[in-house]
C-alpha positions as CSV (number, residue, x, y, z in Angstrom):
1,X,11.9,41.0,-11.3
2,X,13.1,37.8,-10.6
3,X,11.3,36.6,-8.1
4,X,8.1,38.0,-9.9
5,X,9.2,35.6,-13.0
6,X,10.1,33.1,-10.3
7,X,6.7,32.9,-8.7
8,X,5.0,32.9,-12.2
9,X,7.2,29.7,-12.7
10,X,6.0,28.2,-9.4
11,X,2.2,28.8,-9.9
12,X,2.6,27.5,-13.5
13,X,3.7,24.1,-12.5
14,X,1.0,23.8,-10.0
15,X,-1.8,24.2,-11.9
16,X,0.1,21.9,-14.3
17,X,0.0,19.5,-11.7
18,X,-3.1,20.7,-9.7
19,X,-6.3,18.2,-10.5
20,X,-8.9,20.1,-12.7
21,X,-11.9,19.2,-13.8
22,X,-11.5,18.4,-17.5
23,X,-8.1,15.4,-15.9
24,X,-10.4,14.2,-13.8
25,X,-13.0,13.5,-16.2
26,X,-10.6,12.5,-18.9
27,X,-9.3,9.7,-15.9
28,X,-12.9,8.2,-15.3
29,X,-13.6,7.9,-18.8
30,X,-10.1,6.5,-20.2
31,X,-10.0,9.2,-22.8
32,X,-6.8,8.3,-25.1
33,X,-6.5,11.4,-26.1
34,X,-5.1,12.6,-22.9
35,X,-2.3,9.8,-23.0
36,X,1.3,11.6,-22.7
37,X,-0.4,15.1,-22.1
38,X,-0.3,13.8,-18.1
39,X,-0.4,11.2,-15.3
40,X,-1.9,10.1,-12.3
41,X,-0.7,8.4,-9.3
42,X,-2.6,6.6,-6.6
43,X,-1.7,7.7,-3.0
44,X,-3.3,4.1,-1.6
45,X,-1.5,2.4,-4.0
46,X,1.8,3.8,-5.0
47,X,1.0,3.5,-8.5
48,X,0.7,5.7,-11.6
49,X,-1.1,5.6,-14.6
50,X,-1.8,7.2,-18.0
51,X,-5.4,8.8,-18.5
52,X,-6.5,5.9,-20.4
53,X,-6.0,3.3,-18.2
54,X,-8.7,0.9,-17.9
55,X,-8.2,0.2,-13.9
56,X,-10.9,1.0,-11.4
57,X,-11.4,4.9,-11.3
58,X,-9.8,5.4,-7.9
59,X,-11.1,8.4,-5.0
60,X,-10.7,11.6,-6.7
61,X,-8.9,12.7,-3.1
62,X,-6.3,10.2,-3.5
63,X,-4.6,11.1,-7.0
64,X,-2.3,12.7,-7.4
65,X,-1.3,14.6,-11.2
66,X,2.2,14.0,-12.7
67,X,3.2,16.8,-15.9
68,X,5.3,12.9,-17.2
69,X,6.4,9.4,-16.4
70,X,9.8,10.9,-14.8
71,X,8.7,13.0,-12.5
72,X,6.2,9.8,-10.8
73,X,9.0,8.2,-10.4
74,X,11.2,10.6,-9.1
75,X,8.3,10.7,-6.2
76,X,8.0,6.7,-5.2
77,X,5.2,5.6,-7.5
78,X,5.6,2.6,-9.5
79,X,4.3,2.0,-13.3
80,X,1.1,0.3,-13.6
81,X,1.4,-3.1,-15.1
82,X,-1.9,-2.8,-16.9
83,X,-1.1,0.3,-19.1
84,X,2.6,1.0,-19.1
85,X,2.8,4.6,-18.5
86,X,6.8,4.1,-19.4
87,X,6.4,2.3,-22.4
88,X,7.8,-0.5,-21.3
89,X,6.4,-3.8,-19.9
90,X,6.7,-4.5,-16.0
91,X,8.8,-7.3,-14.7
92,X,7.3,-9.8,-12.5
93,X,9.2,-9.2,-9.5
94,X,9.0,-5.7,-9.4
95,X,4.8,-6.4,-10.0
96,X,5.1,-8.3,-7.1
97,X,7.0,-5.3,-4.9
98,X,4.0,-3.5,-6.3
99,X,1.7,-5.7,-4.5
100,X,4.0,-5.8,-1.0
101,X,3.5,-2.3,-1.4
102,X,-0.2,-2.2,-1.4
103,X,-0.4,-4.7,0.8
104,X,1.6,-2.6,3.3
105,X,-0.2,0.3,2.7
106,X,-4.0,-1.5,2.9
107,X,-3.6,-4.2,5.2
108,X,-6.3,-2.4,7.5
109,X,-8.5,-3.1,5.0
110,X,-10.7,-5.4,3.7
111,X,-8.5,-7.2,1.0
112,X,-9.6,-10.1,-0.8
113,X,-8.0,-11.7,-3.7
114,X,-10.1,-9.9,-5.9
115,X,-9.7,-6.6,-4.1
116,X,-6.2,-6.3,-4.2
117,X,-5.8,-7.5,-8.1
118,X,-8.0,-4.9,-8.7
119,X,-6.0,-2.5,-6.6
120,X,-3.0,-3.5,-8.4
121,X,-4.6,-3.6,-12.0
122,X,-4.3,-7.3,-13.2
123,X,-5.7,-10.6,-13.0
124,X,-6.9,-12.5,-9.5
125,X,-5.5,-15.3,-11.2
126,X,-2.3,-13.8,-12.7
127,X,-1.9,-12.1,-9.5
128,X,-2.0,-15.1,-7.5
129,X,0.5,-17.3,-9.8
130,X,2.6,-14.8,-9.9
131,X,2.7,-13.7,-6.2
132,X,3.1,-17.3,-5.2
133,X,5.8,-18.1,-8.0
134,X,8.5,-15.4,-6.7
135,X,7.4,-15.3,-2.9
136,X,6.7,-18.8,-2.5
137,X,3.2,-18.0,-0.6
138,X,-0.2,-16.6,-1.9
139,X,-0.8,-13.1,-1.5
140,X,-3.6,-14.1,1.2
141,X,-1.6,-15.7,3.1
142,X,1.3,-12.0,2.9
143,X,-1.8,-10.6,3.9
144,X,-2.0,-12.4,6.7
145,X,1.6,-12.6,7.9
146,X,2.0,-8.6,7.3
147,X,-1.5,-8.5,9.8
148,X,0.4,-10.7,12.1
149,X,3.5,-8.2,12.3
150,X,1.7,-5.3,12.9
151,X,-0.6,-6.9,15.9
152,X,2.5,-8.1,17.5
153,X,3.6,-4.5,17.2
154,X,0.7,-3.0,18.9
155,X,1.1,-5.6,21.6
156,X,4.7,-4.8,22.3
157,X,4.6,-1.4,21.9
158,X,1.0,0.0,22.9
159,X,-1.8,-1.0,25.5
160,X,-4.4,-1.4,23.2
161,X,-7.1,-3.8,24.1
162,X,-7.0,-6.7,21.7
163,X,-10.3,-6.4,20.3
164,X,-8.7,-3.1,19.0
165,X,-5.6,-4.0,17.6
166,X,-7.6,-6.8,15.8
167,X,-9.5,-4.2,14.0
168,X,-6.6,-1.9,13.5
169,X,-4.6,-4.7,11.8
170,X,-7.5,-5.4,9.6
171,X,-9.6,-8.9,11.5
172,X,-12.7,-7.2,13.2
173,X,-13.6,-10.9,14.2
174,X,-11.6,-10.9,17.3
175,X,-12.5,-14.9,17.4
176,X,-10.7,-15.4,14.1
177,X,-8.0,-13.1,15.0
178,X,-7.2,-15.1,18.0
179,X,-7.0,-18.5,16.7
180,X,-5.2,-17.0,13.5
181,X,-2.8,-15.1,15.4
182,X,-2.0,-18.4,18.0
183,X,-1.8,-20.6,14.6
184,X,1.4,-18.1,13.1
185,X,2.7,-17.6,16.5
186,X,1.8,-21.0,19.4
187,X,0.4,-17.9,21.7
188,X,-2.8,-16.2,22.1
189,X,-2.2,-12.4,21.8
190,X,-2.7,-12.0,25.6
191,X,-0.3,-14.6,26.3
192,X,2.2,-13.5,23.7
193,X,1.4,-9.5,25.4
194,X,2.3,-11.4,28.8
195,X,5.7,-13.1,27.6
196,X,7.2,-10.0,26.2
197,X,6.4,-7.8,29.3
198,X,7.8,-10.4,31.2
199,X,10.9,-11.1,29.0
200,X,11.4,-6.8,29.1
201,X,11.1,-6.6,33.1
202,X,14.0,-9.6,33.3
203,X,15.9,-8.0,31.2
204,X,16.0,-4.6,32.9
205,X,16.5,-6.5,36.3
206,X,19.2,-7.9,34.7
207,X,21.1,-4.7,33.6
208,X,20.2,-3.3,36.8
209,X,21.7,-6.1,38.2
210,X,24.8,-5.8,36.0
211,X,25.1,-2.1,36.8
């Protein structure tokens, strides 16, 4: 009997949370009236919103339905800044962890100024001032630091040719990605590749020497 009641239970808070029809279209329309019945996250993103929320209508395979506020939280997502799922208005900084977030998350993709404010429901501008105010550079140029990180990753740790780990980090213009990756770094990528390979094989010698 109890597991019969216990399985009802389960099932029950599924479909709560399962995406139906009628959420979905109460999501691309912004229908009020669905405000505090549920909420939506944004797998791409991180961030949740209620029903209403004026943001761009994101890919219906990449929501994700919340029965209240509490229980996106408990699961990583973060309150969107535009409509305030909590009730309660978003600090700065933690807007701008938002944004890291994303950027984390995206940085594959193409993301222009414009693309990630919209991503992270506010303003270019506001976005911009903001970003800048608490990290002390422009999102653009995060962007282009966090692409940086992960190429030097993928030449340390993989054999990837470099035209693809410029694509994988988001810069399909392997010309741009070379003289952007030798302008944060004073190497090409094959010459920074080249260094560390070298710097590993002394170091082993050297243990090997030791031992």
């Amino acid at each position: 009997m109890f597991d019969t009641v216990h399985n009802e239970n389960i099932i029950e808070a599924d479909q709560e949370r399962s995406m139906t029809d009628e959420k979905w279209q109460a999501i691309i329309h912004n229908d009020m009236s669905y405000d505090n019945k549920f909420f939506y996250g944004v797998k791409t993103t991180g961030i949740f919103c209620r029903p209403a929320c004026k943001s761009r209508v994101p890919k219906k395979e990449n929501v994700r339905i919340f029965q209240n506020a509490a229980q996106a939280l408990s699961e990583g997502f973060r309150p969107c800044k535009r409509c305030r799922p909590t009730g309660q208005r978003l600090p700065d900084h933690e807007w701008v962890d938002q944004i890291t977030h994303c950027i984390a998350m995206n940085y594959s993709k193409a993301l222009t100024l414009e693309a990630l404010a919209d991503m992270c429901h506010g303003s270019p501008y506001h976005l911009h001032r903001i970003f800048k105010r608490i990290k002390g550079i422009t999102p653009i140029e995060y962007v282009q630091q966090t692409r940086i990180a992960k190429a030097i990753e993928y030449l340390i740790h993989s054999n990837k040719a470099i035209a693809d780990i410029a694509i994988a980090v988001g810069i399909p213009n392997i010309s741009y990605f070379i003289t952007l990756f030798k302008k944060k770094t004073g190497h090409t990528p094959t010459h920074y590749r080249q260094l560390n390979r070298n710097k590993h094989t002394t170091e082993v010698l050297q243990n090997g020497n030791k031992n």
